[in-house]
C-alpha positions as CSV (number, residue, x, y, z in Angstrom):
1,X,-15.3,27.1,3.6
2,X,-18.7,26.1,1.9
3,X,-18.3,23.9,-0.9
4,X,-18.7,25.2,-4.0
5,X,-16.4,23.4,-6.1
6,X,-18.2,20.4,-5.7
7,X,-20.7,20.5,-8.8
8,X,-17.6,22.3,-11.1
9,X,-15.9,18.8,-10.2
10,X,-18.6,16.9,-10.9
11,X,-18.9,18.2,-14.5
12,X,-15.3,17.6,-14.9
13,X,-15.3,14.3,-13.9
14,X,-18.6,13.3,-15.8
15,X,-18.3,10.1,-18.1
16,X,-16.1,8.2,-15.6
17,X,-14.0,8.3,-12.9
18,X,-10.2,6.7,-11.7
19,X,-10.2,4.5,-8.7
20,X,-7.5,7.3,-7.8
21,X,-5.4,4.8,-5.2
22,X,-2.7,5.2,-3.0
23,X,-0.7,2.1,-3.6
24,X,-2.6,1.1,-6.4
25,X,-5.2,-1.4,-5.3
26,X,-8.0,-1.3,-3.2
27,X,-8.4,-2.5,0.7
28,X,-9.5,-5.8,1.4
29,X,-13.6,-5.6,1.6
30,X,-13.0,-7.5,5.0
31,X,-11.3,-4.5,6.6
32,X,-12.9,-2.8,9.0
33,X,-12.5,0.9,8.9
34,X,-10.4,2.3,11.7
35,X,-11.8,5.7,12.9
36,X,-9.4,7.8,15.1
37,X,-8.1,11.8,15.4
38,X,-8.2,13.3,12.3
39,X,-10.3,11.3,9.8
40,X,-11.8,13.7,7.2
41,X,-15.1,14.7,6.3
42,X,-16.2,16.0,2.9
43,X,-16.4,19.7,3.1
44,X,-13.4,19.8,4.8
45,X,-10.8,22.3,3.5
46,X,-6.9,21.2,4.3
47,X,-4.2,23.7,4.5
48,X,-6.7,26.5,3.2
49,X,-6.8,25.1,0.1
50,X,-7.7,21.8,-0.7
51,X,-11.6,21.0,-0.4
52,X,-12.3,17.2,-0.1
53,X,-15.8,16.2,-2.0
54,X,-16.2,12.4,-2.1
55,X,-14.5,9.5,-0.3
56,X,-12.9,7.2,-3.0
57,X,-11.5,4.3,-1.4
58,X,-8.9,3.1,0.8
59,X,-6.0,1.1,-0.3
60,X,-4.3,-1.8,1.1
61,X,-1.7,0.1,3.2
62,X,-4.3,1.9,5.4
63,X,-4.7,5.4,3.4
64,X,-7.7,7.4,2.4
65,X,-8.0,8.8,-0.8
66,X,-10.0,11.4,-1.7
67,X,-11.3,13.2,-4.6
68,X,-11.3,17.1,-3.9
69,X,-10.0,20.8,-5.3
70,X,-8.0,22.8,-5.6
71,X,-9.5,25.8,-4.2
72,X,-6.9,28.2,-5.1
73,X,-6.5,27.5,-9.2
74,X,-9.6,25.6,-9.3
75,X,-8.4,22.5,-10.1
76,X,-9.4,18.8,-9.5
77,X,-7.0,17.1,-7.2
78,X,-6.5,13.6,-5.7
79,X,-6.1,13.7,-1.8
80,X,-4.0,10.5,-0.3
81,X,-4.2,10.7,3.4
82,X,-2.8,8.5,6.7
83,X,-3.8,9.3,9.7
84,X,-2.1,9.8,12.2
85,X,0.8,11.7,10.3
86,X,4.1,11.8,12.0
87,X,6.8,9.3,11.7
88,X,4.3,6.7,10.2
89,X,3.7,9.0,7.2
90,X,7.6,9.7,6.7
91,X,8.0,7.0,3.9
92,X,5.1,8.9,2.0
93,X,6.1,11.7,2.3
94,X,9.6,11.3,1.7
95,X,8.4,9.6,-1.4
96,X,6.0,12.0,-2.7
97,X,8.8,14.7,-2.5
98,X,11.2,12.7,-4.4
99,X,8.5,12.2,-7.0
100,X,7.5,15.8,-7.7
101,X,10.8,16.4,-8.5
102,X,10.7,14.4,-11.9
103,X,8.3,15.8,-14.3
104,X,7.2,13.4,-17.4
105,X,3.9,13.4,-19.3
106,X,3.6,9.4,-18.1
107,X,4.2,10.1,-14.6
108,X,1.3,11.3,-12.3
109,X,1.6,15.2,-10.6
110,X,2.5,15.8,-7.3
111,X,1.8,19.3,-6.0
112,X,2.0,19.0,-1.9
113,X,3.2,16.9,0.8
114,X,1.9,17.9,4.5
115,X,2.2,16.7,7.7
116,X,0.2,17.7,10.7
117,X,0.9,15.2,13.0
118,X,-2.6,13.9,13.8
119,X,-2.5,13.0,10.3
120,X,-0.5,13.4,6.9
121,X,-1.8,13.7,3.6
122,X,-0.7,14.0,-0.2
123,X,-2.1,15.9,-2.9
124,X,-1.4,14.8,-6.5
125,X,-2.9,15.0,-9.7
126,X,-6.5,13.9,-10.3
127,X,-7.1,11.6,-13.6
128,X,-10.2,10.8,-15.1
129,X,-10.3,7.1,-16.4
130,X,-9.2,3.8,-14.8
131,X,-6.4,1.6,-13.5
132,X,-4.7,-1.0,-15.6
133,X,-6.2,-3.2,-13.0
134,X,-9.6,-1.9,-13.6
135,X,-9.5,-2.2,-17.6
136,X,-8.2,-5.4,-17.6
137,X,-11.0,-6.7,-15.7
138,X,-13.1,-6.8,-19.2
139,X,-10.8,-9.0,-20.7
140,X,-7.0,-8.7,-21.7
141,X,-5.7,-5.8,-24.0
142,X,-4.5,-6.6,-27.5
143,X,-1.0,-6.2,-28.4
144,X,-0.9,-2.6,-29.1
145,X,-2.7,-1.7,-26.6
146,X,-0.7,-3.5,-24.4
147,X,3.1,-2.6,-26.1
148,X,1.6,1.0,-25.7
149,X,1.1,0.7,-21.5
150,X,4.2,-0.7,-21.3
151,X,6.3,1.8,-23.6
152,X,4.6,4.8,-21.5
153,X,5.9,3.3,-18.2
154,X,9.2,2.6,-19.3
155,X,9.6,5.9,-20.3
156,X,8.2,7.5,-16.9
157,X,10.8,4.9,-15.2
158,X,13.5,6.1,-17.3
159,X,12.9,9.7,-16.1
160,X,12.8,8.5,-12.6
161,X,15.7,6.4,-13.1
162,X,17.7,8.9,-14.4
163,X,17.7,11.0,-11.2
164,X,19.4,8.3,-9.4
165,X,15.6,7.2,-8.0
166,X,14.1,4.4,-7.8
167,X,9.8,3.8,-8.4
168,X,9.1,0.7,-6.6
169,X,5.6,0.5,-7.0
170,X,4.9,-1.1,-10.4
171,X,1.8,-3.0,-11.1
172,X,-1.7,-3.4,-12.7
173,X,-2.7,-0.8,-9.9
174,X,-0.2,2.4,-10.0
175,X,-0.9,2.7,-13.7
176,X,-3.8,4.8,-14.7
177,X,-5.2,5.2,-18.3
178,X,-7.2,8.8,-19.2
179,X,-10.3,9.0,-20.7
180,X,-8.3,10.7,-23.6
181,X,-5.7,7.6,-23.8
182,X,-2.7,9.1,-21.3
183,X,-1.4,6.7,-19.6
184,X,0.6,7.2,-16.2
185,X,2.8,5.6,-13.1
186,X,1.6,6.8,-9.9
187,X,2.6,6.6,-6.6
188,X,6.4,5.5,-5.8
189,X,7.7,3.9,-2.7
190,X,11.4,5.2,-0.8
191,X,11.5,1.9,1.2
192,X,14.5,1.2,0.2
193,X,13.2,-2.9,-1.0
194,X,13.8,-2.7,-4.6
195,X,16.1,-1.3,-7.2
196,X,16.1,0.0,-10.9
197,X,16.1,-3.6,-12.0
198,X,13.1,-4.5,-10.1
199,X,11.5,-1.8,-11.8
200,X,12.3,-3.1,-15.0
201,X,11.5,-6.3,-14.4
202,X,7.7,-4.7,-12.7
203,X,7.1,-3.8,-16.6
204,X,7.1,-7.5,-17.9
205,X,4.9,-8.2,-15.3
206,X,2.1,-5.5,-16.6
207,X,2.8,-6.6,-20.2
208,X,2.2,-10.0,-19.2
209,X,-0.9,-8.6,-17.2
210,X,-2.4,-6.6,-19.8
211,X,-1.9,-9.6,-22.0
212,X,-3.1,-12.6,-20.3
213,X,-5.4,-11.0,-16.6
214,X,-3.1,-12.8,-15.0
215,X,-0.2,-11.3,-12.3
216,X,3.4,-13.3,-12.9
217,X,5.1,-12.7,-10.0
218,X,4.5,-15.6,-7.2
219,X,6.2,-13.8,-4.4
220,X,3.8,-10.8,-4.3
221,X,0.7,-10.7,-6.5
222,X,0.7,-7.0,-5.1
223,X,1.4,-5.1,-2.3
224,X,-1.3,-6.1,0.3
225,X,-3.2,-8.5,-1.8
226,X,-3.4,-11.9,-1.8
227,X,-4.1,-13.8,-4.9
228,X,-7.7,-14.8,-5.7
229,X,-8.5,-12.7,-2.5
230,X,-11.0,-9.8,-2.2
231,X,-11.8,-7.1,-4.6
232,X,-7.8,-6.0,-5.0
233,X,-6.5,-9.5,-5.9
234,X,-5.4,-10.3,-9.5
235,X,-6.1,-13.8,-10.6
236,X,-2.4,-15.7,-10.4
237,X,-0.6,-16.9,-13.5
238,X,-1.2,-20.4,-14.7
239,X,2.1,-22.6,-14.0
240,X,3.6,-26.0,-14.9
241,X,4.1,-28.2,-12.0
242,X,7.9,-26.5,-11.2
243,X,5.9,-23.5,-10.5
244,X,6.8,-21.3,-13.6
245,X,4.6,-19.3,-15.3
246,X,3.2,-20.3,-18.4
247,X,4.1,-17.6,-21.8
248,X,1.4,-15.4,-22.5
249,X,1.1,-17.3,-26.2
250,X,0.2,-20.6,-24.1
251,X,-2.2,-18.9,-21.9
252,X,-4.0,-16.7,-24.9
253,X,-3.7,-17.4,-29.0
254,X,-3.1,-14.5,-30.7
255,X,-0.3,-12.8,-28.8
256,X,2.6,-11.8,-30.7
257,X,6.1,-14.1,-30.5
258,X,8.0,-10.9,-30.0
259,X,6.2,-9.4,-28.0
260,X,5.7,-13.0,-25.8
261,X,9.6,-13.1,-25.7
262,X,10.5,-10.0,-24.2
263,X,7.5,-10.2,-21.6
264,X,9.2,-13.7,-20.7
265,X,13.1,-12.5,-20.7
266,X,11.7,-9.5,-18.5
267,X,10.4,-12.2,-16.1
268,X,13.6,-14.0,-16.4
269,X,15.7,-13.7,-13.7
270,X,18.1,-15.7,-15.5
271,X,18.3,-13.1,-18.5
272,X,19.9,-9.4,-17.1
273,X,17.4,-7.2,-18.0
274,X,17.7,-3.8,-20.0
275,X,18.1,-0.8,-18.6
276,X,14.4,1.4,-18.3
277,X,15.6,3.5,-21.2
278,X,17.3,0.8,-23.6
279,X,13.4,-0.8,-22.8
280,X,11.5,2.5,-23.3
281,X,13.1,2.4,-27.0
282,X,12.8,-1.5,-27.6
283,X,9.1,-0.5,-27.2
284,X,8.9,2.2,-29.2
285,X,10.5,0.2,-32.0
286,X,7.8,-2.2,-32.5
287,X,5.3,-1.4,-35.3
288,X,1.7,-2.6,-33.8
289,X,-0.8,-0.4,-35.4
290,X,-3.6,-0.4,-33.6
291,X,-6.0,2.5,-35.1
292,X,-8.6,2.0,-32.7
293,X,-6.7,2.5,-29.6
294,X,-7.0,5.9,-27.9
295,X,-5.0,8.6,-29.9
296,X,-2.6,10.2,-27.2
297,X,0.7,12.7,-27.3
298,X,4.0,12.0,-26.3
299,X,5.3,8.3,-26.6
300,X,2.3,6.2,-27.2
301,X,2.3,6.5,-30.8
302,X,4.2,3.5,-32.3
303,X,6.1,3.4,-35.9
304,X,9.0,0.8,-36.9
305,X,12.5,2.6,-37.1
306,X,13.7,2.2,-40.6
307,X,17.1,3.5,-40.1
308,X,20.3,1.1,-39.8
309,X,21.1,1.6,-36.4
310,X,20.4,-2.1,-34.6
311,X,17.5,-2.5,-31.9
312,X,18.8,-1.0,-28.6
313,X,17.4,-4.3,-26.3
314,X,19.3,-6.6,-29.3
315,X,22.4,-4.9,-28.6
316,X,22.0,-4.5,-24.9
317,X,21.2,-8.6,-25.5
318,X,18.0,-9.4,-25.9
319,X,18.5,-12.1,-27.9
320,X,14.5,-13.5,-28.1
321,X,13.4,-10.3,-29.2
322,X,16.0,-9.9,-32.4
323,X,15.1,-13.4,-33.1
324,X,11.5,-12.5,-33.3
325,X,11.7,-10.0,-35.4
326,X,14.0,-11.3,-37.7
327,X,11.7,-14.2,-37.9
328,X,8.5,-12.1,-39.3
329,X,10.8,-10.4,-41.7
330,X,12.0,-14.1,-43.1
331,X,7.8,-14.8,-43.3
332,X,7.1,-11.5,-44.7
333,X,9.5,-11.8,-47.1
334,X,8.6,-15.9,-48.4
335,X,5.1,-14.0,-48.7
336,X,6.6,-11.2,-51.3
337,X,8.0,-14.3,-53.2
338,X,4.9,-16.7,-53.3
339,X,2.8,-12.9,-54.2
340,X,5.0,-12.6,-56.8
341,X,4.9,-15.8,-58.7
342,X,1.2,-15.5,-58.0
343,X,1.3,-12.4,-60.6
344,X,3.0,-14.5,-63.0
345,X,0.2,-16.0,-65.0
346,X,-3.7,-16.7,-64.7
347,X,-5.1,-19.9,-64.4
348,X,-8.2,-19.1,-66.2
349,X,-6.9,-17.1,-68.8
350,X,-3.4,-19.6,-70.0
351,X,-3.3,-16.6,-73.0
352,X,-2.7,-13.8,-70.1
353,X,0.5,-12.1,-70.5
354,X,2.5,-12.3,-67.6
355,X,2.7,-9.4,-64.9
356,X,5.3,-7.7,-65.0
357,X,7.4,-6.9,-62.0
358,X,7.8,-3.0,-61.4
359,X,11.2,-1.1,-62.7
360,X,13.4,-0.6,-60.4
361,X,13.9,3.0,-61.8
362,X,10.2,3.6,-60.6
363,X,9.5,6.5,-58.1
364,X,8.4,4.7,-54.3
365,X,5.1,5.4,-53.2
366,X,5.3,3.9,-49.9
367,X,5.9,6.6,-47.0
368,X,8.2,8.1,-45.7
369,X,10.0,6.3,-43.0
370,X,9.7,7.9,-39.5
371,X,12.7,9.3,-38.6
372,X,15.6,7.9,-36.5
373,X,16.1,10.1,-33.0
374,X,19.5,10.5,-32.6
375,X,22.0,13.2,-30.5
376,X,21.5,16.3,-32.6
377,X,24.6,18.4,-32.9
378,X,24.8,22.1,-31.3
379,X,26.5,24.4,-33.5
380,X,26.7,26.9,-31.3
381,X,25.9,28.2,-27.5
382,X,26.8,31.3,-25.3
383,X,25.8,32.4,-21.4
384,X,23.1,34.7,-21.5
385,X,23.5,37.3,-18.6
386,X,21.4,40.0,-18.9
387,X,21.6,41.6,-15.2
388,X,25.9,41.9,-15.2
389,X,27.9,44.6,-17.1
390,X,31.1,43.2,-16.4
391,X,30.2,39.8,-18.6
392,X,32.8,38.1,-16.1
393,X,30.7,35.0,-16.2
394,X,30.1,33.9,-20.2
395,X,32.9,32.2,-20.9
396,X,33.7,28.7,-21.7
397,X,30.0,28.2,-23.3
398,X,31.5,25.6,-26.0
399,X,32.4,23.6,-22.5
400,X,28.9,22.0,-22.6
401,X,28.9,20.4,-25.9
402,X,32.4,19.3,-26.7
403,X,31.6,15.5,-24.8
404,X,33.5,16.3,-21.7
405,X,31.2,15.8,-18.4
406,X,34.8,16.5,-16.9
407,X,34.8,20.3,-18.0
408,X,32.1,22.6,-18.4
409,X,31.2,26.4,-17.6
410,X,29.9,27.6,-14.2
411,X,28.9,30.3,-12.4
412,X,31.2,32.4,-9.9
413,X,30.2,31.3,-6.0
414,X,27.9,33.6,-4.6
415,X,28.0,34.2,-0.6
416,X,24.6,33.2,0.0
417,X,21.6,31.7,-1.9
418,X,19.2,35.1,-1.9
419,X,22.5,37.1,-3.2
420,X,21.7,35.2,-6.6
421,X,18.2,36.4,-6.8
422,X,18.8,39.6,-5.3
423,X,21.4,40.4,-7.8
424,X,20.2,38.5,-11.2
425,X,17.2,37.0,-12.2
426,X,19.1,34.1,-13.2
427,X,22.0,32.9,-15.6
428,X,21.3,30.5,-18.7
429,X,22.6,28.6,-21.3
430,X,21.5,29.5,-25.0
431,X,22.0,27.0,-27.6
432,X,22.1,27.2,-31.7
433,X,21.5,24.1,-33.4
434,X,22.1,25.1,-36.5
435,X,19.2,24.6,-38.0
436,X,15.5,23.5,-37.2
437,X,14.7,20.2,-35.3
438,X,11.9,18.1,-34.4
439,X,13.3,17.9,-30.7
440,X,12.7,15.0,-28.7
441,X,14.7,15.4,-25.3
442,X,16.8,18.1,-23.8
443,X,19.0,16.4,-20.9
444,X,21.4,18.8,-19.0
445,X,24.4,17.3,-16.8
446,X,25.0,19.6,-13.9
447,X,27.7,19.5,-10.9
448,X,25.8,19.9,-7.9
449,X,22.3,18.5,-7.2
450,X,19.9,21.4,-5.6
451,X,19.6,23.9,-8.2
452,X,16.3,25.2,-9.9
453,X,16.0,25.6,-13.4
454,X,13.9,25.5,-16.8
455,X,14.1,25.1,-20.6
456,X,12.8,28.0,-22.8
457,X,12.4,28.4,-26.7
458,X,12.5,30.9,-29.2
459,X,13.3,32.8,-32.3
460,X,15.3,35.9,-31.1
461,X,18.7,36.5,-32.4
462,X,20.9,39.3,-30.3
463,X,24.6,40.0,-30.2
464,X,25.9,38.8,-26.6
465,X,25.7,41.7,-24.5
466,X,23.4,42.9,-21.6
467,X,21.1,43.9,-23.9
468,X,21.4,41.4,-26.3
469,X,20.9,38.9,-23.7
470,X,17.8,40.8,-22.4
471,X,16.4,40.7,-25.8
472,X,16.8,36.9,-25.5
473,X,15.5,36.5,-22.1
474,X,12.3,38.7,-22.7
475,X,11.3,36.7,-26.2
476,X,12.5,33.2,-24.5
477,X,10.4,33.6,-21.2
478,X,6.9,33.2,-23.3
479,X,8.1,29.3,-24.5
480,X,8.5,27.1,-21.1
481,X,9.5,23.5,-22.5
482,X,7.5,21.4,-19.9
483,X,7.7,22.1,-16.3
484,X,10.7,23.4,-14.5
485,X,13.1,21.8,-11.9
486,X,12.7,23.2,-8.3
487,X,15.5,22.6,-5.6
488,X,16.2,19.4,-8.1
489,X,17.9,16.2,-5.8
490,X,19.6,15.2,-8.8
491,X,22.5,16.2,-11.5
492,X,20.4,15.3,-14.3
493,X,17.5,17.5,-15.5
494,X,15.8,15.7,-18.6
495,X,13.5,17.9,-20.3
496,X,10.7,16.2,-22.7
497,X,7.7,18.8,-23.2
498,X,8.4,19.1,-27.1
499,X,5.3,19.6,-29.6
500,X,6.1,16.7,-31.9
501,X,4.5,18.7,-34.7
502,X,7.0,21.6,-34.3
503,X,10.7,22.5,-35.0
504,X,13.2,23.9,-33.2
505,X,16.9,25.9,-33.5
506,X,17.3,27.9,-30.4
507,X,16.9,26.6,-26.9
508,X,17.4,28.4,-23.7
509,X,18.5,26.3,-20.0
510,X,17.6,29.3,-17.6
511,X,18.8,28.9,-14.0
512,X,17.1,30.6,-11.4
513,X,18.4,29.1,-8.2
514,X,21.7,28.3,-6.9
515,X,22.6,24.8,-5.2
516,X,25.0,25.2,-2.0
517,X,28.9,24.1,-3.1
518,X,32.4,24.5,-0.9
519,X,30.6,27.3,1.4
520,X,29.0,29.4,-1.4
521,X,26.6,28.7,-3.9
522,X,27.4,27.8,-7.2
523,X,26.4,25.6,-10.2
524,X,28.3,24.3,-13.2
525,X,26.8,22.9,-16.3
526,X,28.7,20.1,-17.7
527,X,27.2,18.9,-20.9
528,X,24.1,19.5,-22.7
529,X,23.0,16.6,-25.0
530,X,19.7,17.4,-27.4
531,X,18.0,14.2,-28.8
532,X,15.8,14.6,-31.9
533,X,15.9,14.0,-35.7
C-alpha cells in the first residue's frame, strides 16, 4: 500500500514530536542493532492497516517503536514492536490488553495487540510533545508544574488500580506531556515484580524528579539504565554518607515544605504510603497557581478545597503534609495581623485617622470557593428495557443505590452469549439525581468481570414501558460519557469523561454484552455510586 499518509502525519505532528517509547527510555547508544526475521521497513503496512513512516527509537528492552497511521480512520498511531513475537512478546501483550481495558484521560490509548510469530507488535495512541524525562532535561519544573504531573498520574493509577491491576512502569520515561498540556502514563508491565504500593511510591519518585533532575530510587534508576550512563540515564540523587537521598528543599531553594514532605514520606519505606486515590485527592487539594503552565481538561487544574472535610492523605496519615499546611496557614495568618496593625496609623502623617477594620456585616468579595466533590445522592433509578414486553427484568432498580454491594438487580441468565444480542440490544440502568450536577465520576460495581458496557446522558423523561424506555434509549444513545468497557476483566467500571462546564440529572449505564456466570450468562449490578458537587 503506497504511502500516502505520510505528509498528513507530518502536518499533524509539526511543532514537535514525543520520543513515543516502549518502556520509557531510550536504548543505550552502545547497542548495536540486532537485525533478524521480521524487522520493519517504513512503508510497510501491518495487519492491513497500520502504515509505519519513521523509525523513532528503540528502548532499553529491545523494542522498536514507530511512528505510523492508522490507515483505516486516518489517525496517527504509535507502533511498539519485538521481533520475533511468540512467547517472548507474551508479557507485552498480555500487558497491553490489560491496559486497553481502563480508559482515563491520563492514561495513554491502546487500540491493538498482534502477534505473528516472527514478530509482535503494539499499537497505541500517538502524542505529540515529550517525556517527563525529556522536559526535565532543561532544568527542573516548578512546583505546580510538578504537583500537576504528579496529580495526573495518580489519577491514571487510581483507574488502573481500581480494576484490581497493577502499572508497574512508573518513571520520568512512561509519562508523556502534550503539546496542549495533557499529561499521560504509558506503557504498563504484567511481570508480576511490583504491587499497587510500588506504584504509589513510583509517583514520589517523579515528583522528586520533576523537582530536583535527579532519580531517588538507588536500586533501579530505570528499567535498563544505569545511572550517569548513556543517553537514557537520569543523573542519581545526591545522598549523605548512609546512602539516603537528600529532600528536594536541600538539593533546590525554592521548593515548597509541603510539597518536599510528601515527596519524602512517598520515598519512605518507613511511612505506609496512601492509597493511588487517597494521593490523587491529596494532590488535587494543594492550591499552587501556576498561570503559566499549560491550560489542560480533566484533573490538572488545581484549587484549595474550602469545605470542612479533613485532607484525605492527613487522615489516611500523612502526618508531614497536615503539618505543612497547617504551618503556612499559622504564617499567613501572623501576616494578616502584622498587615493590620500596619493600617493602624501613618508614620508621616501622626494626624492620620486610623484605618478602620472592615464591618463584619460587609458583603465578601473574595470568590466563591470551589466546590467539595462528594457522593451525590440518586433519587431515583429504573431498568430501561426497550426490546421485552413482559418487563420481567426491571425490578429491584432501588437495589443499586441503597449501599448494599451484597444486593443488587440483575439480569435473567441467558443460554448463550449471542442469545443477548440476538434478542435485545442491551439492558441499562437509568438514574435520577434529582436535580442537576456538575458530575465528576460515575463508578458501577458489577458481579461478574467480562461484561461490556457504557455510560450515556440525557434529558428525556418517559414512563417505564417498552416504549418509554425506547424513548430513553434513542435520546440517551447521542451522549456517550467517555469511552465504553469491552469484555471488562474487572467488577469495577469507573467512568470519568464529564464536561466540567456542564450539569447533569439523568444518566444511563447501558449494557451491551453478557459476562459468562453458573453455565449461562448473566450480569448483576450491585451499586452505583455518582461523585460530584
Amino acid at each position: 500500500m503506497p504511502s500516502s499518509a505520510g505528509p498528513s502525519i507530518d502536518k499533524i505532528t509539526e511543532g514537535g514530536r514525543v520520543t513515543q517509547v516502549g518502556e520509557g527510555q531510550d536504548a543505550d547508544e552502545t547497542t548495536p542493532p540486532v537485525m533478524t526475521f521480521g524487522a520493519p521497513t517504513a512503508g510497510e503496512v501491518l495487519a492491513e492497516r497500520y502504515e509505519l513512516v519513521e523509525h523513532i527509537n528503540n528502548d532499553s528492552a529491545g523494542r522498536l517503536v514507530w511512528r505510523g497511521v492508522d490507515v483505516v480512520l486516518r489517525r496517527p498511531v504509535a507502533v511498539v514492536m519485538r521481533y520475533p513475537g511468540g512467547d517472548s512478546a507474551t508479557e507485552m501483550l498480555q500487558a497491553a490488553v490489560a491496559a486497553s481495558r481502563v480508559i482515563h484521560p491520563n492514561l495513554v490509548g491502546v487500540y491493538d495487540a498482534i502477534d505473528e510469530d516472527e514478530r509482535a507488535y503494539v499499537v497505541r495512541e500517538w502524542v505529540d510533545g515529550q517525556s517527563l524525562r525529556e522536559m526535565v532535561t532543561s532544568g527542573p519544573l516548578d512546583a505546580g508544574r510538578a504537583t500537576a504531573v504528579g496529580n495526573a498520574v495518580a489519577s491514571a493509577l487510581a483507574a488502573v488500580h481500581a480494576t484490581g491491576m497493577v502499572h508497574g512502569n512508573v518513571h520520568p520515561g512512561t509519562v508523556m506531556i502534550s503539546d496542549d498540556g495533557r499529561v499521560v502514563l504509558a506503557d504498563a508491565r504484567t511481570d508480576g515484580a511490583d504491587s499497587q504500593e510500588s506504584d504509589v511510591r513510583a509517583v514520589g519518585g517523579l515528583l522528586y524528579f520533576a523537582l530536583t533532575g535527579h532519580w531517588p530510587h538507588t536500586e533501579a534508576p530505570l528499567r535498563g539504565a544505569t545511572a550517569g550512563h548513556g543517553r537514557a540515564a537520569i543523573p542519581d540523587a545526591v545522598r549523605d554518607a548512609g546512602g539516603a537521598a537528600a529532600a528536594p528543599r536541600q538539593v533546590r531553594a525554592g521548593v515548597p515544605a509541603y510539597l518536599d514532605d510528601l515527596t519524602m514520606d512517598l520515598l519512605d519505606g518507613e511511612v505506609a504510603p496512601p492509597s493511588s486515590d487517597v494521593l490523587a485527592a491529596e494532590l488535587a487539594r494543594l492550591d499552587v497557581p501556576d498561570e503559566d503552565y499549560l491550560d489542560n481538561s480533566g484533573p490538572l487544574r488545581f484549587a484549595a478545597e474550602t469545605g470542612d472535610e479533613p485532607s484525605p492523605l492527613a487522615a489516611a496519615g500523612g502526618r508531614k503534609v497536615a503539618l505543612g499546611i497547617a504551618g503556612l496557614l499559622v504564617v499567613a495568618l501572623v501576616g494578616l495581623l502584622v498587615g493590620i496593625s500596619a493600617l493602624g496609623g501613618d508614620e508621616e502623617n501622626p494626624q492620620a485617622e486610623p484605618v478602620a477594620a472592615p464591618s463584619s456585616s460587609a458583603p465578601a468579595t473574595e470568590e466563591p470557593p470551589t466546590p467539595t466533590v462528594r457522593n451525590l445522592k440518586i433519587s431515583d433509578a429504573r431498568i430501561i428495557d426497550p426490546d421485552s414486553r413482559d418487563r420481567a427484568e426491571v425490578r429491584d432498580a432501588e437495589k443499586v443505590f441503597d449501599g448494599n454491594q451484597d444486593e443488587g438487580w440483575s439480569t435473567q441468565t441467558y443460554r448463550n452469549s449471542s442469545n443477548f444480542g440476538n434478542l435485545k440490544r442491551g439492558m441499562g440502568v437509568w438514574i435520577d439525581l434529582g436535580g442537576e450536577h456538575n458530575v465528576r465520576s460515575v463508578q458501577v460495581n458489577l458481579s461478574t468481570p467480562g461484561a461490556s458496557a457504557e455510560l450515556l446522558t440525557g434529558t428525556a423523561v418517559a414512563p417505564s414501558s417498552e416504549t418509554g424506555d425506547e424513548q430513553i434509549l434513542t435520546a440517551f444513545l447521542k451522549n456517550r460519557i467517555g469511552q465504553p468497557f469491552e469484555e471488562h476483566d474487572g467488577t469495577t467500571m469507573t467512568f470519568n469523561g464529564f464536561d466540567a462546564d456542564q450539569k447533569y440529572r439523568y444518566l444511563l449505564f447501558w449494557i451491551t454484552d453478557l459476562p459468562q456466570s453458573n453455565g449461562g450468562y448473566k450480569l448483576g449490578v450491585q451499586e452505583i455510586t455518582v461523585q460530584g458537587s
